[in-house]
N, CA, C and O atoms as a GROMACS GRO file, in nm:
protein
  532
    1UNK      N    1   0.084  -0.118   0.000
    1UNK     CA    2   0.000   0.000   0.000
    1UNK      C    3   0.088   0.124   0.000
    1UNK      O    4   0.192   0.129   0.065
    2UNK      N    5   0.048   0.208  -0.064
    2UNK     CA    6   0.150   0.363  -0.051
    2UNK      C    7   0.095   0.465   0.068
    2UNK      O    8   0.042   0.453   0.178
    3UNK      N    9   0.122   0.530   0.016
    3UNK     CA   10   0.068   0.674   0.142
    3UNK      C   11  -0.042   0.718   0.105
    3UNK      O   12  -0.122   0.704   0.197
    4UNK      N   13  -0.098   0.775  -0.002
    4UNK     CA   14  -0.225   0.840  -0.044
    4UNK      C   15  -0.309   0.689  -0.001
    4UNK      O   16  -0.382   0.699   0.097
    5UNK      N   17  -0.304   0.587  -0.050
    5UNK     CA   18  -0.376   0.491  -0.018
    5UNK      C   19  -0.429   0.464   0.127
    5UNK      O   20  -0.544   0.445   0.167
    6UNK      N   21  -0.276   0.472   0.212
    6UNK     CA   22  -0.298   0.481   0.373
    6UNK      C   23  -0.386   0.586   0.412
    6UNK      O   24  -0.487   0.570   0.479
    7UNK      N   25  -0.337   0.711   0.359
    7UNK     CA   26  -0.397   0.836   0.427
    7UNK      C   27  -0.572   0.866   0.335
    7UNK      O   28  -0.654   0.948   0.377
    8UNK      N   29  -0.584   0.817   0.266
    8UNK     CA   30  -0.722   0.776   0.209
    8UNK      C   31  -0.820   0.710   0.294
    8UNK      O   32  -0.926   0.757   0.336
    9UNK      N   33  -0.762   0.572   0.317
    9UNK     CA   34  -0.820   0.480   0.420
    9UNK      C   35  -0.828   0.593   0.586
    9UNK      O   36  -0.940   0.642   0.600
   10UNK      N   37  -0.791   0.607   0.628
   10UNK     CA   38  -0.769   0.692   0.765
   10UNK      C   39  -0.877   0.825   0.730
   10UNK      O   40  -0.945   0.887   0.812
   11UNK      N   41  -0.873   0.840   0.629
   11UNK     CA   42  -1.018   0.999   0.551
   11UNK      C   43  -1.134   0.931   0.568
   11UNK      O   44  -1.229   0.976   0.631
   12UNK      N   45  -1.132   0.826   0.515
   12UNK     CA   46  -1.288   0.763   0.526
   12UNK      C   47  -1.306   0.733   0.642
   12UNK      O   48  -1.400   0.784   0.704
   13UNK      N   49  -1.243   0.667   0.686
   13UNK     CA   50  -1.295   0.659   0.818
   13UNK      C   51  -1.338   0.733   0.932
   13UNK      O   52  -1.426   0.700   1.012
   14UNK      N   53  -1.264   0.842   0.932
   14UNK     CA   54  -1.279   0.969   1.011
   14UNK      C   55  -1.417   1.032   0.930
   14UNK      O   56  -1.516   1.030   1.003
   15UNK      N   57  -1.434   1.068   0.837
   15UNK     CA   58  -1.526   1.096   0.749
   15UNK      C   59  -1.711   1.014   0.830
   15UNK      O   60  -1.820   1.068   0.850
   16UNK      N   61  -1.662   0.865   0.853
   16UNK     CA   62  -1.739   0.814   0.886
   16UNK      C   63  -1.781   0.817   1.048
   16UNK      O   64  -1.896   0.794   1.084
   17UNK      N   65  -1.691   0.844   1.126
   17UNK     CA   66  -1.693   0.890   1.265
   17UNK      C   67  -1.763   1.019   1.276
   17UNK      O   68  -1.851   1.037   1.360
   18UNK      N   69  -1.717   1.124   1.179
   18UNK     CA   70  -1.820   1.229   1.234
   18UNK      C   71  -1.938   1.239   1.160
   18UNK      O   72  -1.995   1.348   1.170
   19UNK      N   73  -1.992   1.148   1.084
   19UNK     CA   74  -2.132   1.140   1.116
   19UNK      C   75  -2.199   1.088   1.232
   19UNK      O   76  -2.320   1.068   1.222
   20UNK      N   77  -2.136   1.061   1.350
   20UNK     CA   78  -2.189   1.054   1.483
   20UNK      C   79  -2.154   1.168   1.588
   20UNK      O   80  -2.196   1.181   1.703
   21UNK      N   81  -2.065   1.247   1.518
   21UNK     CA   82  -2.006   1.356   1.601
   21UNK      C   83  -2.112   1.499   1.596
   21UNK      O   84  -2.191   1.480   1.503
   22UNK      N   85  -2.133   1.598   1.647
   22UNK     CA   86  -2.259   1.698   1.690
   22UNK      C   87  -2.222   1.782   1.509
   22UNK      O   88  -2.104   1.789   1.472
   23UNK      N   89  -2.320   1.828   1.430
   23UNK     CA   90  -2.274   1.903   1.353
   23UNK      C   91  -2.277   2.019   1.366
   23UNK      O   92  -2.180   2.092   1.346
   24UNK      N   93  -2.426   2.068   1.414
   24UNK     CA   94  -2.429   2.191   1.481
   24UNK      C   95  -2.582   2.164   1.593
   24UNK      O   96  -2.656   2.068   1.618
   25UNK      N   97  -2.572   2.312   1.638
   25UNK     CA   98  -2.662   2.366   1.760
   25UNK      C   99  -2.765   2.468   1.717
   25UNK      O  100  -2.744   2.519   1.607
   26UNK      N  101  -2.826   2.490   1.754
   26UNK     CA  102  -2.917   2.580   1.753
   26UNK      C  103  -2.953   2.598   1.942
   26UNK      O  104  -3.009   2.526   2.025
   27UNK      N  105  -2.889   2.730   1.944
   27UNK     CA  106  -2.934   2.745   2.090
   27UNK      C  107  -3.095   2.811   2.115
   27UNK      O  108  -3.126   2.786   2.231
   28UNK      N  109  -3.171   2.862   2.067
   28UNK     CA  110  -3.292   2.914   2.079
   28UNK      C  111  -3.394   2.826   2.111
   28UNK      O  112  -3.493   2.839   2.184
   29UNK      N  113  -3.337   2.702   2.018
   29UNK     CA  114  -3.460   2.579   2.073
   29UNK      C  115  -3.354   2.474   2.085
   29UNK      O  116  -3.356   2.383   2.002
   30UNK      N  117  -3.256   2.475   2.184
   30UNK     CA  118  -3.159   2.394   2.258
   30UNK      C  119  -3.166   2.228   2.127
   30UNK      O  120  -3.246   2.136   2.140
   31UNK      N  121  -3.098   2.235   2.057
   31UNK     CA  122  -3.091   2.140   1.954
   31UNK      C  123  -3.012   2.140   1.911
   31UNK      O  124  -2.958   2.244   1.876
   32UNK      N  125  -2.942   1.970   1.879
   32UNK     CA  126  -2.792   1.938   1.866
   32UNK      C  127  -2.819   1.882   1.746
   32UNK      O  128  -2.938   1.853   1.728
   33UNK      N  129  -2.770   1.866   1.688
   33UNK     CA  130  -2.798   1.764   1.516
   33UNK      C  131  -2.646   1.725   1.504
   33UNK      O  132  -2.549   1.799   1.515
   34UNK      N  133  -2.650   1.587   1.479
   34UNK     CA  134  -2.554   1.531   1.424
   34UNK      C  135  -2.624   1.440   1.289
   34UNK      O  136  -2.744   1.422   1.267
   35UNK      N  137  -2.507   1.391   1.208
   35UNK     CA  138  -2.533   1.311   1.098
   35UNK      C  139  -2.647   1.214   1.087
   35UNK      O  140  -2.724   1.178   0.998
   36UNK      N  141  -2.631   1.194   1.181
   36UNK     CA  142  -2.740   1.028   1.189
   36UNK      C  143  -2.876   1.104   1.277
   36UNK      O  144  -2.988   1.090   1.227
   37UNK      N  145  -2.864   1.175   1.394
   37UNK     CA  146  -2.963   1.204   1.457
   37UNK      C  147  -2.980   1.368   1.388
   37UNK      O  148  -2.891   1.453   1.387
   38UNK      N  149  -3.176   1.388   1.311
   38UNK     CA  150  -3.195   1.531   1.306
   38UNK      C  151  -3.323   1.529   1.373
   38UNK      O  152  -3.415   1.568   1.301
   39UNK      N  153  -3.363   1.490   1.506
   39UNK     CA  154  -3.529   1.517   1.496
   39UNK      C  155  -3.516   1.650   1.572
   39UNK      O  156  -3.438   1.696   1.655
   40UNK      N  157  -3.670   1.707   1.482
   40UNK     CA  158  -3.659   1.805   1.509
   40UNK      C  159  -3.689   1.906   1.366
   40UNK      O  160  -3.749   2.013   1.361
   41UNK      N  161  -3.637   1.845   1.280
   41UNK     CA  162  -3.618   1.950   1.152
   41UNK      C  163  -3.635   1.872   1.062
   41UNK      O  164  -3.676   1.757   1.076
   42UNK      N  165  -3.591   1.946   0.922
   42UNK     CA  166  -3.662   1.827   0.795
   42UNK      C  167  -3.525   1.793   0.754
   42UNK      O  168  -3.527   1.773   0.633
   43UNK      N  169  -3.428   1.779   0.793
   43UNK     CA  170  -3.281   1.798   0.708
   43UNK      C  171  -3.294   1.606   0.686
   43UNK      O  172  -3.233   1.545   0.598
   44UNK      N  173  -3.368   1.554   0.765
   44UNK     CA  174  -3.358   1.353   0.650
   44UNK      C  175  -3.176   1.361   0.772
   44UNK      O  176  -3.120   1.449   0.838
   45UNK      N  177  -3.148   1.220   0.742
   45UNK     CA  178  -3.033   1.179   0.794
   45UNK      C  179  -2.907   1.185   0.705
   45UNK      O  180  -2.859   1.072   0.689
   46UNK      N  181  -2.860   1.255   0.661
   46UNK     CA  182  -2.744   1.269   0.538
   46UNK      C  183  -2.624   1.172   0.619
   46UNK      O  184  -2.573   1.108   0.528
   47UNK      N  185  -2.579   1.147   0.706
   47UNK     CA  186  -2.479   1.107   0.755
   47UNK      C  187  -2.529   0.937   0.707
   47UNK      O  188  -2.448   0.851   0.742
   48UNK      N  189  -2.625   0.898   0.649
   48UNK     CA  190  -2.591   0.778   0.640
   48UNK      C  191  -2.584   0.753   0.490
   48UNK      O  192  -2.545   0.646   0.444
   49UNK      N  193  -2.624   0.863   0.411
   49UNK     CA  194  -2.575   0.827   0.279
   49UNK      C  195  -2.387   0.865   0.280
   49UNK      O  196  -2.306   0.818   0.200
   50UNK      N  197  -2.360   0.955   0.387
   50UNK     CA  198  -2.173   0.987   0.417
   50UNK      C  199  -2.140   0.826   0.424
   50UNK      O  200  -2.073   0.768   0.339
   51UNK      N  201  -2.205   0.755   0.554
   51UNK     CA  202  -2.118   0.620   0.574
   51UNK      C  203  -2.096   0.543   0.428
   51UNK      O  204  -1.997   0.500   0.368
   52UNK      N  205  -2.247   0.547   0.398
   52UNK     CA  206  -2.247   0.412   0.255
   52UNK      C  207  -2.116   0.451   0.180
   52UNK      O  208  -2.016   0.380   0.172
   53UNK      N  209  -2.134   0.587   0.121
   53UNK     CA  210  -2.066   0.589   0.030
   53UNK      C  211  -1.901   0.626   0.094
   53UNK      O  212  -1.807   0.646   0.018
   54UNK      N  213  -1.889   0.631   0.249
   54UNK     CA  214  -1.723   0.641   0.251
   54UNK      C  215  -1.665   0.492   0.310
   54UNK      O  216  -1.548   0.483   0.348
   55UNK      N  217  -1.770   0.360   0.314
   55UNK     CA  218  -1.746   0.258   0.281
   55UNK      C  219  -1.666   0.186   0.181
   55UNK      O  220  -1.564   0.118   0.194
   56UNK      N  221  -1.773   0.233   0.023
   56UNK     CA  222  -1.802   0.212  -0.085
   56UNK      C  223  -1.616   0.222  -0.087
   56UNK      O  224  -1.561   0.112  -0.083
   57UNK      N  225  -1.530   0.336  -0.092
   57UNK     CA  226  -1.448   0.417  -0.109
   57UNK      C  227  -1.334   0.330  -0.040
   57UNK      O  228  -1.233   0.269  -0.074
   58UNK      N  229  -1.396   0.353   0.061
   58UNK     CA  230  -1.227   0.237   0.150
   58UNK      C  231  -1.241   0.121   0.101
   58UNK      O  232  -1.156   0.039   0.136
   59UNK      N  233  -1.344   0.076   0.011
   59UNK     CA  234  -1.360  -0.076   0.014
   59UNK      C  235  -1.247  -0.089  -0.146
   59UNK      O  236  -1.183  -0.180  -0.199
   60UNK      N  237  -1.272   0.051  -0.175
   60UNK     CA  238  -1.224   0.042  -0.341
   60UNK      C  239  -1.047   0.090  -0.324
   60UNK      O  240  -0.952   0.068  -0.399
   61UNK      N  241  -1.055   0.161  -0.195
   61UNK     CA  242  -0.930   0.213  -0.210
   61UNK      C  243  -0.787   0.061  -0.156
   61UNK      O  244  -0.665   0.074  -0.158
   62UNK      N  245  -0.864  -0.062  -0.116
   62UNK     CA  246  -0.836  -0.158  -0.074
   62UNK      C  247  -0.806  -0.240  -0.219
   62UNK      O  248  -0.698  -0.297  -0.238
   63UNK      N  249  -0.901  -0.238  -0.305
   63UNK     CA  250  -0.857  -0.317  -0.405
   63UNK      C  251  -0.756  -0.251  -0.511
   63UNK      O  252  -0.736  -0.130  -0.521
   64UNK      N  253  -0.708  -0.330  -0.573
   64UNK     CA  254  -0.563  -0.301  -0.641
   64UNK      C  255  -0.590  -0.287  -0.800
   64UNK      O  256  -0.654  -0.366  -0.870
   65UNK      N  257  -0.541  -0.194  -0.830
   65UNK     CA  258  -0.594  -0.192  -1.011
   65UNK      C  259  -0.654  -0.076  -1.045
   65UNK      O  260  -0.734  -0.013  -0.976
   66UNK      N  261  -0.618  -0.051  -1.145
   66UNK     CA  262  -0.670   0.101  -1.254
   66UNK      C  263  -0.777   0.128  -1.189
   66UNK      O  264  -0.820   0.206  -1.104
   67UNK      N  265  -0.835  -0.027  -1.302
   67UNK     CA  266  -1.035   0.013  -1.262
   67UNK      C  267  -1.084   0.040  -1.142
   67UNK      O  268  -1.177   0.120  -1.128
   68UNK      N  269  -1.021  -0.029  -1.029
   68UNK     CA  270  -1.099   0.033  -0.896
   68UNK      C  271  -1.045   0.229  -0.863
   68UNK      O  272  -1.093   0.330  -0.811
   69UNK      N  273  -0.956   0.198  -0.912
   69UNK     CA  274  -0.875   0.409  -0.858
   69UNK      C  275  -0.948   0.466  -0.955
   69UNK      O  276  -0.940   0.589  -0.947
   70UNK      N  277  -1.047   0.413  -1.083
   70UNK     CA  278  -1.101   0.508  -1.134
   70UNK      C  279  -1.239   0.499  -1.096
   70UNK      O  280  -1.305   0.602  -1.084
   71UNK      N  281  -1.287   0.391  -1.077
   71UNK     CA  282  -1.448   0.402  -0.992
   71UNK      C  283  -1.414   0.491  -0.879
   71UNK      O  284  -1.483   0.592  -0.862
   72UNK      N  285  -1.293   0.457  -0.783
   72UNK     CA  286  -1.281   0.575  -0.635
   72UNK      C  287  -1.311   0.684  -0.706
   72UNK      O  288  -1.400   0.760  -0.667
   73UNK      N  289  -1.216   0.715  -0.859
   73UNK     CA  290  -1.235   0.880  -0.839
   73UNK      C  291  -1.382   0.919  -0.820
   73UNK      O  292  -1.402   1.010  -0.739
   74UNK      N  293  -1.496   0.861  -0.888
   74UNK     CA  294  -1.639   0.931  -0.890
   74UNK      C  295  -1.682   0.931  -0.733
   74UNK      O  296  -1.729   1.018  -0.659
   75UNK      N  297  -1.643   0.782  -0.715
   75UNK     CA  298  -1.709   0.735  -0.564
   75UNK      C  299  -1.682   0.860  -0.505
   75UNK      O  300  -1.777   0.938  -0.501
   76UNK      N  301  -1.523   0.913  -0.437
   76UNK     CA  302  -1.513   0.993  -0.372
   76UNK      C  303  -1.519   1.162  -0.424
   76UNK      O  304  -1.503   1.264  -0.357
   77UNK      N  305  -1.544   1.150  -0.540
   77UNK     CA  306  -1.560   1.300  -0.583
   77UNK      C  307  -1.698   1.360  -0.510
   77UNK      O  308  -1.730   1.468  -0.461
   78UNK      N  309  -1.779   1.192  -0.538
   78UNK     CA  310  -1.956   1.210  -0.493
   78UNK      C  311  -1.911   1.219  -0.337
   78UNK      O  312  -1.990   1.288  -0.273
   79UNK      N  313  -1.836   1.182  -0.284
   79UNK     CA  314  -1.857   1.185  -0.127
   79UNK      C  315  -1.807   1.354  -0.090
   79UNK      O  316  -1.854   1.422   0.001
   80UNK      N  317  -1.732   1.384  -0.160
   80UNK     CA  318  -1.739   1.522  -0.129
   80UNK      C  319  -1.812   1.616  -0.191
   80UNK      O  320  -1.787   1.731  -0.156
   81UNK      N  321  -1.894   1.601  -0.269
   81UNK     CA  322  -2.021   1.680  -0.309
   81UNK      C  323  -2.103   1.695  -0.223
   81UNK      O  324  -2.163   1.791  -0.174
   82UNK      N  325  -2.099   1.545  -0.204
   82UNK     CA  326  -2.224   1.508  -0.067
   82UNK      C  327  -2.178   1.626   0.032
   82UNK      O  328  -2.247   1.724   0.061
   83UNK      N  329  -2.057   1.598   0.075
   83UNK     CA  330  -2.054   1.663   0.230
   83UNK      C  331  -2.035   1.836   0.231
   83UNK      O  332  -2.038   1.911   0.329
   84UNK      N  333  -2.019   1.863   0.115
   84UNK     CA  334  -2.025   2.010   0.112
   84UNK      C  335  -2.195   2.056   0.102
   84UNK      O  336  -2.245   2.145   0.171
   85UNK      N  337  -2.244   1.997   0.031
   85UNK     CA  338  -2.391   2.043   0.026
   85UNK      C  339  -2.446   2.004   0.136
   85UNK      O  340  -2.533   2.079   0.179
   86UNK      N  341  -2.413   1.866   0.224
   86UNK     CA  342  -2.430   1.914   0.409
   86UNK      C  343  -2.411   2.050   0.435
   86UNK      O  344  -2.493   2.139   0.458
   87UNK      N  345  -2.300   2.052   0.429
   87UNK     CA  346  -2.187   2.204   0.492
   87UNK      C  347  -2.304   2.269   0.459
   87UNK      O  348  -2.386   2.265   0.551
   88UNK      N  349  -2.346   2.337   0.342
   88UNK     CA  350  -2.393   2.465   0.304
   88UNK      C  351  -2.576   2.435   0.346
   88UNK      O  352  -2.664   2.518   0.371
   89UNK      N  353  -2.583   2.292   0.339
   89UNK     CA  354  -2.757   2.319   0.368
   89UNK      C  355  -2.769   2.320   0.530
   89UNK      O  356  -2.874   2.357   0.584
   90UNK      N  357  -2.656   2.278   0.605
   90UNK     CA  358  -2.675   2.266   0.720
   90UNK      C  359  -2.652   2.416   0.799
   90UNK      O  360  -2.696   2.443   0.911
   91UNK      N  361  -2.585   2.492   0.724
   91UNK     CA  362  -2.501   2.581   0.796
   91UNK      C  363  -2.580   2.760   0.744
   91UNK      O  364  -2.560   2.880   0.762
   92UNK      N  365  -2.649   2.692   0.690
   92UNK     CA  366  -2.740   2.839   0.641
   92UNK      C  367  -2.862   2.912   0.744
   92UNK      O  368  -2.974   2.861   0.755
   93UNK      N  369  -2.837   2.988   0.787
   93UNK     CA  370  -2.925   3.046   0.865
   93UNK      C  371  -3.098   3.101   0.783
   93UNK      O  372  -3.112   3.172   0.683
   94UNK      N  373  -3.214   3.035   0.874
   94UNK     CA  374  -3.283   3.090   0.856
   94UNK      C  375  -3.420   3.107   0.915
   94UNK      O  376  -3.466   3.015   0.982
   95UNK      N  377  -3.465   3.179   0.902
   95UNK     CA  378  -3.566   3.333   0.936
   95UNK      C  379  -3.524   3.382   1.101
   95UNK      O  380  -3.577   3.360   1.210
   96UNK      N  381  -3.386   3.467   1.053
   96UNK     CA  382  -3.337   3.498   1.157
   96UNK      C  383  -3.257   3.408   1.251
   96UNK      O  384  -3.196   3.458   1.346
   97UNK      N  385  -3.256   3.266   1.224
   97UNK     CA  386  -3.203   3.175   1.305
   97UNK      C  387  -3.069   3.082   1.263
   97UNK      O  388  -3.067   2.969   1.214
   98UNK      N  389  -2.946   3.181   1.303
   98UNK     CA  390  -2.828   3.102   1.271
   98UNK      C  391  -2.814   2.977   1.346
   98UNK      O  392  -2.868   2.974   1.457
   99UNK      N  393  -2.749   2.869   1.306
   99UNK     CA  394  -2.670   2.767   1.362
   99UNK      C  395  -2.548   2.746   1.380
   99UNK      O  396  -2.464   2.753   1.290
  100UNK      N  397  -2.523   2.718   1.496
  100UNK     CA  398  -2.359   2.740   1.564
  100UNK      C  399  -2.345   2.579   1.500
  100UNK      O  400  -2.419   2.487   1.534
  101UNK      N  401  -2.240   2.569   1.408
  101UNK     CA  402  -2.166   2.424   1.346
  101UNK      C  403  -2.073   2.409   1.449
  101UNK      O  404  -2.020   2.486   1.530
  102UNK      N  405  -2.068   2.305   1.429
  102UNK     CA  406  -1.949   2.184   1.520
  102UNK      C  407  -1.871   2.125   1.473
  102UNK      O  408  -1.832   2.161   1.362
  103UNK      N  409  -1.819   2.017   1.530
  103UNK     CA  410  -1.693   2.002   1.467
  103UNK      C  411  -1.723   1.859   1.359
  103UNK      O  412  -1.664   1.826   1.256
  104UNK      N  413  -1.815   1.809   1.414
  104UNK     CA  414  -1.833   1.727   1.284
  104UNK      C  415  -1.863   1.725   1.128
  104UNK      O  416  -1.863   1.644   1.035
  105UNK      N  417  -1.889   1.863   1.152
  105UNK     CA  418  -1.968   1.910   1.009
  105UNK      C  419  -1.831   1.956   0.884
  105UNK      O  420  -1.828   1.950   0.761
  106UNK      N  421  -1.729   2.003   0.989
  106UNK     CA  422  -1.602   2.080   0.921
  106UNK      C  423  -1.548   1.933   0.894
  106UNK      O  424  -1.526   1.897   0.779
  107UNK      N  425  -1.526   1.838   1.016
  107UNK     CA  426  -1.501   1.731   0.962
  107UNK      C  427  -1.456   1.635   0.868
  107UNK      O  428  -1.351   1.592   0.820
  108UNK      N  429  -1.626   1.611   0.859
  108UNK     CA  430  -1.676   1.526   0.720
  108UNK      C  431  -1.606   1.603   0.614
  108UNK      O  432  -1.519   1.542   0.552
  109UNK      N  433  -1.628   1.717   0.586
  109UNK     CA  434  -1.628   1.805   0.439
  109UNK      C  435  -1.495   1.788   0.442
  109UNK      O  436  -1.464   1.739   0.334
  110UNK      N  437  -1.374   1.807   0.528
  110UNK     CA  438  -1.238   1.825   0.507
  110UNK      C  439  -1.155   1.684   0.471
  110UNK      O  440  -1.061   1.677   0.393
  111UNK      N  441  -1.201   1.599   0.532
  111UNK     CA  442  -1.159   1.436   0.507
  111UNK      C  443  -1.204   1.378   0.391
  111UNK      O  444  -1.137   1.297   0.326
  112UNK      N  445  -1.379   1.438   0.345
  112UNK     CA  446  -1.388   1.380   0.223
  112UNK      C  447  -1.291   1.468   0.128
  112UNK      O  448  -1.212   1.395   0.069
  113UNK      N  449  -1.283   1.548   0.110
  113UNK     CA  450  -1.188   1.642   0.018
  113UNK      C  451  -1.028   1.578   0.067
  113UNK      O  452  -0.937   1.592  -0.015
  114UNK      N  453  -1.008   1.535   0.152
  114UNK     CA  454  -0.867   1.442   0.123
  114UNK      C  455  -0.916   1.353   0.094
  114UNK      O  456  -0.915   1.372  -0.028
  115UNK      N  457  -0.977   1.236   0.110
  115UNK     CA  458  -0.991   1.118   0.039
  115UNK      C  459  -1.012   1.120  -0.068
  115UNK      O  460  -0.994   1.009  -0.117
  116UNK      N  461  -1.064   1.243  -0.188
  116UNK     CA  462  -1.051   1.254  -0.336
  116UNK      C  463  -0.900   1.338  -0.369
  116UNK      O  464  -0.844   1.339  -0.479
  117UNK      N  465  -0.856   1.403  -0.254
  117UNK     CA  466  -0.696   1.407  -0.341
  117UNK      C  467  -0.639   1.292  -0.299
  117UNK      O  468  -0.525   1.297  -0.347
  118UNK      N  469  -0.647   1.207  -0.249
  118UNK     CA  470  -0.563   1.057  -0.191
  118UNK      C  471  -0.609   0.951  -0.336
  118UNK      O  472  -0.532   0.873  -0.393
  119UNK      N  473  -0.757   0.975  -0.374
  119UNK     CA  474  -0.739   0.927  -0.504
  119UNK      C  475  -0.690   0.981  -0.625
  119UNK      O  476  -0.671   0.918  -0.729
  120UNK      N  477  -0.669   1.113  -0.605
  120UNK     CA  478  -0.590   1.137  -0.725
  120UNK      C  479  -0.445   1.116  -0.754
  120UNK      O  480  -0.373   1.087  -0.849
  121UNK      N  481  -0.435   1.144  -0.630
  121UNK     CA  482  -0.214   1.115  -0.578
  121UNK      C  483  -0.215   1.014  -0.621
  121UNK      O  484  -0.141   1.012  -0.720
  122UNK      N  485  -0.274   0.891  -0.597
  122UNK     CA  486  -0.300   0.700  -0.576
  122UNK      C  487  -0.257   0.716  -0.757
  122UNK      O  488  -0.300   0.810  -0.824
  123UNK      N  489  -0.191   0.635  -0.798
  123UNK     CA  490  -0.192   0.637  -0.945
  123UNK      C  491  -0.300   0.483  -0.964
  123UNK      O  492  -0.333   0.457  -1.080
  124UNK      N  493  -0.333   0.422  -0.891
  124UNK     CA  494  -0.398   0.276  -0.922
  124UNK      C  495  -0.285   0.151  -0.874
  124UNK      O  496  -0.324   0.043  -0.830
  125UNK      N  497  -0.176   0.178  -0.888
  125UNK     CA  498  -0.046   0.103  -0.920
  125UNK      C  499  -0.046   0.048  -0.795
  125UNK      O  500  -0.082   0.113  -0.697
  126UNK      N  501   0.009  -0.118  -0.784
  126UNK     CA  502   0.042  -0.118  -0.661
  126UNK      C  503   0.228  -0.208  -0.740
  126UNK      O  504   0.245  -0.264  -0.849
  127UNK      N  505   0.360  -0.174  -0.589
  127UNK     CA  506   0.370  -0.180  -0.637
  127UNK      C  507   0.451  -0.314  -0.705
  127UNK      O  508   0.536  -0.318  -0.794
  128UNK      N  509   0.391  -0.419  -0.626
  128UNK     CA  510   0.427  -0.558  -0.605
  128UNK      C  511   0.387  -0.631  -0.726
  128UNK      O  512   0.416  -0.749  -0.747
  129UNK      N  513   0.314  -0.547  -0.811
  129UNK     CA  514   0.216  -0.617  -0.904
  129UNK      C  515   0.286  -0.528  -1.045
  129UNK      O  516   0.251  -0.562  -1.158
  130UNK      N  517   0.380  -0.424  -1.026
  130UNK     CA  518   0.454  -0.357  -1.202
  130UNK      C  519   0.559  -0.446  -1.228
  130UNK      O  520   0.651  -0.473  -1.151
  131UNK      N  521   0.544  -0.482  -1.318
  131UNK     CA  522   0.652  -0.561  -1.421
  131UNK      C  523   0.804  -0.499  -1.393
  131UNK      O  524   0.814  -0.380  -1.360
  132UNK      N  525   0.893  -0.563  -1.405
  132UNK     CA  526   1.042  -0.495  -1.404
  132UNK      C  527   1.060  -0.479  -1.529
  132UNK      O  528   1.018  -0.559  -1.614
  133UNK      N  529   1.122  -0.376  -1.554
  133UNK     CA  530   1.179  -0.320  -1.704
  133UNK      C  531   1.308  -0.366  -1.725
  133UNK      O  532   1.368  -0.337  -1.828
   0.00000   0.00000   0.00000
């Protein structure tokens, strides 16, 4: 395994931890939201489409070969789409009512955005498996 590969694997996972970690607060009506838990509001559970797909990702960043480093790239390009449009739908204030974010929310978004440069660094190659010249 190389380093982008290592430090890929270690993104998802963390990635997947703070969807249990607080994302934000709302102090006016004392409410904590994390990934998995929103009652309370309409935001749906986004932290479990985060796990599936930063599964999906370590599972690919595990197998060896072109074709899987080029399925990662979409896999994890989508995992950081995902977690930014958390970021921005979670973190938008409204009718007058900001939300104090936490640390899970910066999180997710920052780990998935390394785990798609860890697939881009990753050339596919492993390197037990290149021919000698």
């Amino acid at each position: 395994m190389n380093k982008p590969t290592i430090f890929g694997l270690i993104s998802v996972a963390i990635v997947i931890i703070s969807a249990f970690l607080p994302w934000l607060t709302i102090e006016s009506k004392h409410l904590a939201f994390t990934g998995m838990n929103t009652a309370g509001s309409s935001f749906g559970e986004p932290g479990k489409l985060n796990i599936i797909v930063a599964v999906i990702s370590g599972i690919l960043f595990l197998v060896p070969g072109k074709w899987s480093a080029r399925v990662n790239l979409f896999v994890s390009a989508f995992l950081a789409a995902w977690t930014f449009r958390n970021f921005v739908l979670f973190s938008r204030c409204e009718m007058g009512e900001c939300p104090e974010r936490q640390i899970g929310l910066y999180l997710s978004v920052l780990f998935a955005i390394v785990a798609f440069v860890c697939v881009i660094l990753s050339n596919g190659n492993d390197k037990k498996n290149v021919p000698a010249e």
